[in-house]
C-alpha positions in Angstrom: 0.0 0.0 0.0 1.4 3.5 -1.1 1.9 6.2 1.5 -0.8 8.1 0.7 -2.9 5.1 0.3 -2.2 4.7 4.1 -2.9 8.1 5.3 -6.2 8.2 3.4 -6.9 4.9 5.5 -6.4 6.5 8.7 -8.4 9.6 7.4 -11.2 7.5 6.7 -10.7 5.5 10.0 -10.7 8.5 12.2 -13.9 9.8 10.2 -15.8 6.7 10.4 -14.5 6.5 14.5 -15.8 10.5 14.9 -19.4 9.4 13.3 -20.3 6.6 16.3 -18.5 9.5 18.7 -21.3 12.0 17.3 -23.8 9.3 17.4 -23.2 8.2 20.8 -23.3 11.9 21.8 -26.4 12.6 20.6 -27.8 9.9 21.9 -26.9 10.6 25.2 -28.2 14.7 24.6 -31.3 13.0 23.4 -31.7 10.8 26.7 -30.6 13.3 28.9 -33.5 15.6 27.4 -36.5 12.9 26.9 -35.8 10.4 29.6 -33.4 11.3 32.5 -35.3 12.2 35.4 -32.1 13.8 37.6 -34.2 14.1 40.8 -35.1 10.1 40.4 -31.6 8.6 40.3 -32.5 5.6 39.9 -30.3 3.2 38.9 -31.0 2.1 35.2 -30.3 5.7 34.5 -27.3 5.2 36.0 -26.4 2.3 33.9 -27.5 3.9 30.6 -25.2 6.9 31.4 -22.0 4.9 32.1 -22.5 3.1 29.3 -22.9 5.8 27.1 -19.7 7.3 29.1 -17.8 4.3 28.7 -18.5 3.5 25.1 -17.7 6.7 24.0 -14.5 6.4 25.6 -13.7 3.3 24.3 -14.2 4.6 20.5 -12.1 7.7 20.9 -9.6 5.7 22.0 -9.4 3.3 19.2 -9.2 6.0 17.3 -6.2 7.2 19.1 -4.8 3.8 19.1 -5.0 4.1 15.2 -3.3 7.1 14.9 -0.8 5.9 17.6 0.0 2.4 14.8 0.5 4.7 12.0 3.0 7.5 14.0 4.3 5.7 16.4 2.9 2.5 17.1 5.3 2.4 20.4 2.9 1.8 24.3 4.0 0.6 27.2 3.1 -2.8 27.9 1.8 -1.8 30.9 -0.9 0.7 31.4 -0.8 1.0 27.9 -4.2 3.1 27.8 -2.4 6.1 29.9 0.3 6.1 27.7 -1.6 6.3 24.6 -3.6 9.0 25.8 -0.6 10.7 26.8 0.9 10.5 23.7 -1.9 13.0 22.1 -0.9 15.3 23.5 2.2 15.1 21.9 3.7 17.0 19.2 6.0 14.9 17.5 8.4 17.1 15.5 8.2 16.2 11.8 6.4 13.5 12.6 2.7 14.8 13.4 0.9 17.5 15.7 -0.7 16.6 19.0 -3.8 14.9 18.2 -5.9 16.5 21.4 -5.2 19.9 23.5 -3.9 19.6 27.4 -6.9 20.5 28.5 -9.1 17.9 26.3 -6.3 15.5 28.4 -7.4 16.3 31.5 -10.6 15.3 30.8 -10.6 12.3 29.0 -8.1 11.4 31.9 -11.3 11.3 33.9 -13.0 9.5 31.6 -10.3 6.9 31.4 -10.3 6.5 35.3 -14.0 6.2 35.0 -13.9 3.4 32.2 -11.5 1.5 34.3 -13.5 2.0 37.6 -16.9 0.5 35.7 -14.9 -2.7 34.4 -14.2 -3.5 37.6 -16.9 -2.8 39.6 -20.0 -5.2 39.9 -22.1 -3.3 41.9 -25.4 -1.6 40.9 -25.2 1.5 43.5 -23.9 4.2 41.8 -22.4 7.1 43.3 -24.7 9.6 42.0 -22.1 12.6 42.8 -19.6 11.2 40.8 -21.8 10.5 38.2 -22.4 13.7 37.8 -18.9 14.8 38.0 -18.5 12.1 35.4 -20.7 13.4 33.0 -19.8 17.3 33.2 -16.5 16.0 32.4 -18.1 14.2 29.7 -20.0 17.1 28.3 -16.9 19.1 28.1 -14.7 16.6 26.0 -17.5 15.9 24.0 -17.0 19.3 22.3 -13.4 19.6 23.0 -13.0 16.3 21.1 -14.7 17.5 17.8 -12.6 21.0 17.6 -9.5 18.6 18.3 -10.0 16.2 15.8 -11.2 17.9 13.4 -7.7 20.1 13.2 -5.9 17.1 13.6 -8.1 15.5 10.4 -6.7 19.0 8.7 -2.9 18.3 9.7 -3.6 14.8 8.2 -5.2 15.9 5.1 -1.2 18.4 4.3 0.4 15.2 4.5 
């Protein structure tokens, strides 16, 4: 496969990744708005929003993880999902921009930390105060993740 060939194949994947971000999004604005009942708190609105949370994560960083293969492609074995999140907030000299701000770190740090937290834990009683904290967090990367990717998808597209 040519070089260009290659970069129009990560173009396409961090398009098609960025779609099912918007779409998850969305879907959470949409529940949020029609459904949520925040004075209820009750606990299958708790599991719809982590999901949401968690999936969302979970796309934006294979995304990352594809830009990581074609730049880098060099994690630490372990806590290999820190380090790649680290990493994009690099800018890598000749080699490509930071993919996300400092800031957009910071919160998808939480978001990691969040992700982790729910794979792990097997209870249904949600902290409802960090759920919240959670999902302002969420809110903010959410928009901070578009402006972010969409410059990087601009660095990508002089290459």
């Amino acid at each position: 496969m040519s070089a260009n060939a290659k970069i129009l194949t990560l173009k396409s994947e961090i398009i098609k990744g960025t779609n099912v971000l918007d779409r998850i999004s969305e879907f959470y604005e949409q529940y949020i708005d029609a459904t949520f009942d925040p004075g209820a708190r009750r606990i299958d609105q708790a599991i719809v929003i982590a999901d949401l949370i968690c999936s969302y994560y979970t796309c934006l960083e294979t995304i990352f993880f594809r830009i990581s293969q074609f730049f880098e492609n060099d994690l630490s074995k372990e806590k290999w999902h820190q380090d790649l999140l680290e990493k994009m907030t690099l800018n890598i000299e000749g080699v490509r921009t930071a993919v996300i701000s400092g800031s957009t770190h910071q919160m998808l740090l939480e978001l990691l930390k969040f992700r982790h937290f729910k794979r792990y834990y097997f209870e249904l009683n949600y902290d409802w105060d960090k759920l919240e904290f959670i999902q302002k967090k969420f809110v903010q990367a959410v928009e901070n993740v578009k402006r972010d990717l969409s410059a990087f998808l601009k660095f990508i597209d002089q290459l």
